[in-house]
Residue frames as a rotation matrix with the C-alpha (Angstrom) as fourth column:
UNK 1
0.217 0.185 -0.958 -41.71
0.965 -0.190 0.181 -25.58
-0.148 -0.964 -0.220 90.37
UNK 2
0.745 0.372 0.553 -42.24
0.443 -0.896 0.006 -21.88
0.498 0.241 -0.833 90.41
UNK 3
-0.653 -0.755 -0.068 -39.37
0.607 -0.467 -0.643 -19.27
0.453 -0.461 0.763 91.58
UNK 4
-0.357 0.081 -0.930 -39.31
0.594 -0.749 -0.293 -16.58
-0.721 -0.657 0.220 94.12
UNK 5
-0.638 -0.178 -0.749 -40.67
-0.358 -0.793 0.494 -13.86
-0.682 0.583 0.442 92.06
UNK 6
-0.899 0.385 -0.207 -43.26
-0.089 0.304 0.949 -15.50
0.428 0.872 -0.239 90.21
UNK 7
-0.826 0.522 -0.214 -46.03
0.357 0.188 -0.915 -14.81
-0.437 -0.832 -0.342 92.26
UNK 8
-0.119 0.760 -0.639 -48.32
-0.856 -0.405 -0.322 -13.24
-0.503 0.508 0.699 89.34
UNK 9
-0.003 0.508 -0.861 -47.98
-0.992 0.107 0.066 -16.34
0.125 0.855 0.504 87.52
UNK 10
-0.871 0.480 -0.105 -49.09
0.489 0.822 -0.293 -18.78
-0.054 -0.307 -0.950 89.83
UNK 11
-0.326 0.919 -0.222 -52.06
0.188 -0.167 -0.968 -16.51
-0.927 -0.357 -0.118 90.26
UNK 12
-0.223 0.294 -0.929 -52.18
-0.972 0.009 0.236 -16.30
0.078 0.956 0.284 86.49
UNK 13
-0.733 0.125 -0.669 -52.33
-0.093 0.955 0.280 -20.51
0.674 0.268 -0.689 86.37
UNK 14
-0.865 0.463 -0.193 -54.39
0.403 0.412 -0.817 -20.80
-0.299 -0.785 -0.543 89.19
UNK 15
-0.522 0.740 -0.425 -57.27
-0.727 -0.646 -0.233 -18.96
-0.447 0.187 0.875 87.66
UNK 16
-0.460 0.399 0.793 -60.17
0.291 0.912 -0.291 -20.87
-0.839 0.097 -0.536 86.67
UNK 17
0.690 0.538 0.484 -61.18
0.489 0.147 -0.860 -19.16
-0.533 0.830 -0.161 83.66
UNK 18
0.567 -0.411 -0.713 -59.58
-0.823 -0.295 -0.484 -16.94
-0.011 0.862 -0.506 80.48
UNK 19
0.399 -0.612 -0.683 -56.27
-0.104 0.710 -0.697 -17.71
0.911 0.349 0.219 79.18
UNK 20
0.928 -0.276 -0.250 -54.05
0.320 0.250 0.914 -18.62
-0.190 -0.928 0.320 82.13
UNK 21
-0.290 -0.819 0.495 -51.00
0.945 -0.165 0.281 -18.38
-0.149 0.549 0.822 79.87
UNK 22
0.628 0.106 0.771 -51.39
0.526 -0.788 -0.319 -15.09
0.574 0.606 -0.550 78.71
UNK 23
0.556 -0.721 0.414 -48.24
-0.411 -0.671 -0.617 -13.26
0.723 0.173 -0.669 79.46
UNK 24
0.646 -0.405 0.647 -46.73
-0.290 0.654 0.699 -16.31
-0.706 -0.640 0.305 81.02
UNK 25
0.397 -0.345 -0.850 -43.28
-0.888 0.088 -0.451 -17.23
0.231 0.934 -0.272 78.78
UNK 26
0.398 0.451 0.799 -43.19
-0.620 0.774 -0.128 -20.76
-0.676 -0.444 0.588 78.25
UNK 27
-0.397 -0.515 -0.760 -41.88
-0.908 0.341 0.244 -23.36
0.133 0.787 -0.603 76.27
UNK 28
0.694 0.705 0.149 -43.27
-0.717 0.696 0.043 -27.09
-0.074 -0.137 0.988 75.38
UNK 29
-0.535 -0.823 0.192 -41.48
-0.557 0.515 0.652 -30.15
-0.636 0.242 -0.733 75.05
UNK 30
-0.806 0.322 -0.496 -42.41
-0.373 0.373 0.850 -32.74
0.459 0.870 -0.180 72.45
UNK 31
-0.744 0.590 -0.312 -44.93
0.658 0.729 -0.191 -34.86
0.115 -0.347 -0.931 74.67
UNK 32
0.063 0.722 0.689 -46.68
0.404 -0.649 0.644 -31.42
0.913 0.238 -0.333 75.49
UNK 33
0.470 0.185 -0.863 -45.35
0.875 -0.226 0.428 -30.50
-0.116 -0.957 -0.268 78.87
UNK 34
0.767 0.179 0.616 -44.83
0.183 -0.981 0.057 -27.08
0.615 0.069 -0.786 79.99
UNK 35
0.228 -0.913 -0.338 -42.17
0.968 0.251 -0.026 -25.60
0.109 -0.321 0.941 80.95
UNK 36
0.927 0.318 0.200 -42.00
0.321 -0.947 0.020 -22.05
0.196 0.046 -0.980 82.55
UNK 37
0.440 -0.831 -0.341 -39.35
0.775 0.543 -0.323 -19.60
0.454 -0.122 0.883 82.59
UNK 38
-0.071 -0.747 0.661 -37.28
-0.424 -0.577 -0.698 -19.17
0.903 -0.329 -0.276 85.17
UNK 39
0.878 0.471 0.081 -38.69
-0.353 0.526 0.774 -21.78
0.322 -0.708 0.628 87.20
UNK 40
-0.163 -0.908 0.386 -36.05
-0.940 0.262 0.220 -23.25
-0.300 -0.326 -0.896 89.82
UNK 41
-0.790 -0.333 0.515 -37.49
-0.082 0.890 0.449 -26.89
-0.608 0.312 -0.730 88.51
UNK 42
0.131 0.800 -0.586 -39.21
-0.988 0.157 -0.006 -28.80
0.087 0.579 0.810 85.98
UNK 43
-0.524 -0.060 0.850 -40.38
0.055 0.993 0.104 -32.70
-0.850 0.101 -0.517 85.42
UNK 44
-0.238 0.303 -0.923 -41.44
-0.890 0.312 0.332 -34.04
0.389 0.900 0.195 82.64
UNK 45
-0.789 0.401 0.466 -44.34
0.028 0.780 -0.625 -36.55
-0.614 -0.480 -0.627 83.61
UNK 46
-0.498 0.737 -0.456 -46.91
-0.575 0.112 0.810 -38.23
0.649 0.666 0.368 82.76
UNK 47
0.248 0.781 0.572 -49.63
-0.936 0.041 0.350 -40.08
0.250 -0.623 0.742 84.51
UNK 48
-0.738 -0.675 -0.020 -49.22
-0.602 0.671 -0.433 -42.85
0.306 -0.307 -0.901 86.37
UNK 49
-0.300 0.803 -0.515 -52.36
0.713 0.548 0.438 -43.49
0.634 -0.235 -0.737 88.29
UNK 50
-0.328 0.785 0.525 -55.31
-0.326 -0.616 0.717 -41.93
0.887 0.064 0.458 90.36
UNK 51
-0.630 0.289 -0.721 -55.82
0.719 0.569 -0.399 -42.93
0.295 -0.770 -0.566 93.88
UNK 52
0.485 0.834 0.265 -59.22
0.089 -0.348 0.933 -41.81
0.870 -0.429 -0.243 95.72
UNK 53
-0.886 -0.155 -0.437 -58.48
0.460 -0.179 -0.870 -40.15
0.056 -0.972 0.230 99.50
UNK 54
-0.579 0.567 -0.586 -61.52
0.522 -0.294 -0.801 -39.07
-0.626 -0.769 -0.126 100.67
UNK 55
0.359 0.933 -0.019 -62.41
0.631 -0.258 -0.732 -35.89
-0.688 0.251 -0.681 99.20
UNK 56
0.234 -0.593 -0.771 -59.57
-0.771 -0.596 0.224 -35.74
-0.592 0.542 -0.596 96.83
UNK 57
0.981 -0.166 -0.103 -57.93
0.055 0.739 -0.671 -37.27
0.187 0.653 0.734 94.49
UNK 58
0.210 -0.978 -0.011 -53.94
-0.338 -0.083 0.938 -38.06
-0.918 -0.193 -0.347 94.78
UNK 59
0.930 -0.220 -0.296 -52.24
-0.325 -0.110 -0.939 -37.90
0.174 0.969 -0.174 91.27
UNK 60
0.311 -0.829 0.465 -48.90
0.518 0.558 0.648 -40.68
-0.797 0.039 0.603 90.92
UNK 61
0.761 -0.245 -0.601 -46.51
-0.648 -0.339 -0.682 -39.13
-0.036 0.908 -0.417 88.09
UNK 62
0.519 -0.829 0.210 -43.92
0.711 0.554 0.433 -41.07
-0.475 -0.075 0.877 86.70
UNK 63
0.282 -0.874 -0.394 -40.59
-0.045 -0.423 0.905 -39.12
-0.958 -0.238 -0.159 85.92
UNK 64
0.598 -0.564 0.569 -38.61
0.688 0.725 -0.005 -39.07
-0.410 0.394 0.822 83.02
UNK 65
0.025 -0.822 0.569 -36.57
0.529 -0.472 -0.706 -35.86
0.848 0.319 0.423 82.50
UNK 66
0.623 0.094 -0.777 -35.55
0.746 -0.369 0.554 -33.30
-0.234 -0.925 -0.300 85.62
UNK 67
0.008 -0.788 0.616 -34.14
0.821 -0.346 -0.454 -30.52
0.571 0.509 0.644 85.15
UNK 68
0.462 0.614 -0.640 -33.05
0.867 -0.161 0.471 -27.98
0.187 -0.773 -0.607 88.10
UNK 69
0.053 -0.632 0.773 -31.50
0.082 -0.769 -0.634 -24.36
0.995 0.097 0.010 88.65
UNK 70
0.261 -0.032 -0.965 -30.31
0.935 0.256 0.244 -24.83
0.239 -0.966 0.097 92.32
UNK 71
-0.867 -0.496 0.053 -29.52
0.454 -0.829 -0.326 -20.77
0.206 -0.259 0.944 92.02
UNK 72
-0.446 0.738 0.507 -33.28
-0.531 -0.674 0.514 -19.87
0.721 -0.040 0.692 92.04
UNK 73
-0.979 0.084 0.188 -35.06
-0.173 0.158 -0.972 -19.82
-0.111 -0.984 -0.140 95.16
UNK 74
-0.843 0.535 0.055 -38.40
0.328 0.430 0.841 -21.47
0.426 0.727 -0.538 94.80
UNK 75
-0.646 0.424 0.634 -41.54
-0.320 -0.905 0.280 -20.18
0.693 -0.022 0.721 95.41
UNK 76
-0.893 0.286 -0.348 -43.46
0.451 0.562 -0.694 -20.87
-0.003 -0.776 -0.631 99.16
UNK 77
-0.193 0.877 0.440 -47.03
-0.571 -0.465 0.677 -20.35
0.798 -0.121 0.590 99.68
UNK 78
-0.659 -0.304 -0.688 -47.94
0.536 0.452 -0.713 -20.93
0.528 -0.838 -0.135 103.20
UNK 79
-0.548 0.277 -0.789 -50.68
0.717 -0.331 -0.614 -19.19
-0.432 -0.902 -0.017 104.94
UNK 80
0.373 0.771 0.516 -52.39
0.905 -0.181 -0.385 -17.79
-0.204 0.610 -0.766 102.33
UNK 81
0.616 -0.504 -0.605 -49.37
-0.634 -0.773 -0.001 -15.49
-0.467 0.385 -0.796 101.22
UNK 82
0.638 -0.770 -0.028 -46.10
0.056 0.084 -0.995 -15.64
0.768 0.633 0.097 99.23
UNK 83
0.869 -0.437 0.233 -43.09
-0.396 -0.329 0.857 -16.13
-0.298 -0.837 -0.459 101.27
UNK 84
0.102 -0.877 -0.470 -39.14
-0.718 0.262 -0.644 -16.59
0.688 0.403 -0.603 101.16
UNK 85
0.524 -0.304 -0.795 -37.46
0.570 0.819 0.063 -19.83
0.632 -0.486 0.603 102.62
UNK 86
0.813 -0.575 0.091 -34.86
-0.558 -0.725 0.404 -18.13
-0.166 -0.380 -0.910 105.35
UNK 87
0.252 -0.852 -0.458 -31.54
-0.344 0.364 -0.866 -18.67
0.904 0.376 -0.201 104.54
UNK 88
0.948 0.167 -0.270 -29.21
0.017 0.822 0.569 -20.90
0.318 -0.544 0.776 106.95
């Protein structure tokens, strides 16, 4: 899960062509998952299963490492901007 502050590189991943990575700093684990940094979380998953909805698909992961920095605030898209959570 992306942080506050990482709004170029979601629009860097979200692109549908070049590299996406390119000046994104990353790290892999052994299975091949990614792992950006400074994200406030990561999972390590893997597929699970594929369910048809309509005119989507709905992607099951199964779990098997978590790992979370409850100091970084995580990034909110919401209305077709970037936004902060408000504090409480």
């Amino acid at each position: 899960m992306l942080a506050e502050g990482h709004d170029e590189i979601c629009l860097s991943l979200a692109r549908t062509t070049a590299d996406r990575f390119a000046d994104v700093a990353w790290d892999s684990s052994a299975a091949g998952g990614v792992f950006v940094h400074g994200a406030t979380a990561w999972l390590d998953c893997s597929l699970y299963a594929e369910v048809p909805a309509g005119d989507h698909t709905l992607v099951l992961l199964e779990i098997h490492g978590l790992r979370a920095d409850p100091e970084a605030a995580p990034l909110v898209f919401h209305g077709s901007r970037f936004r902060r959570l408000a504090a409480i």
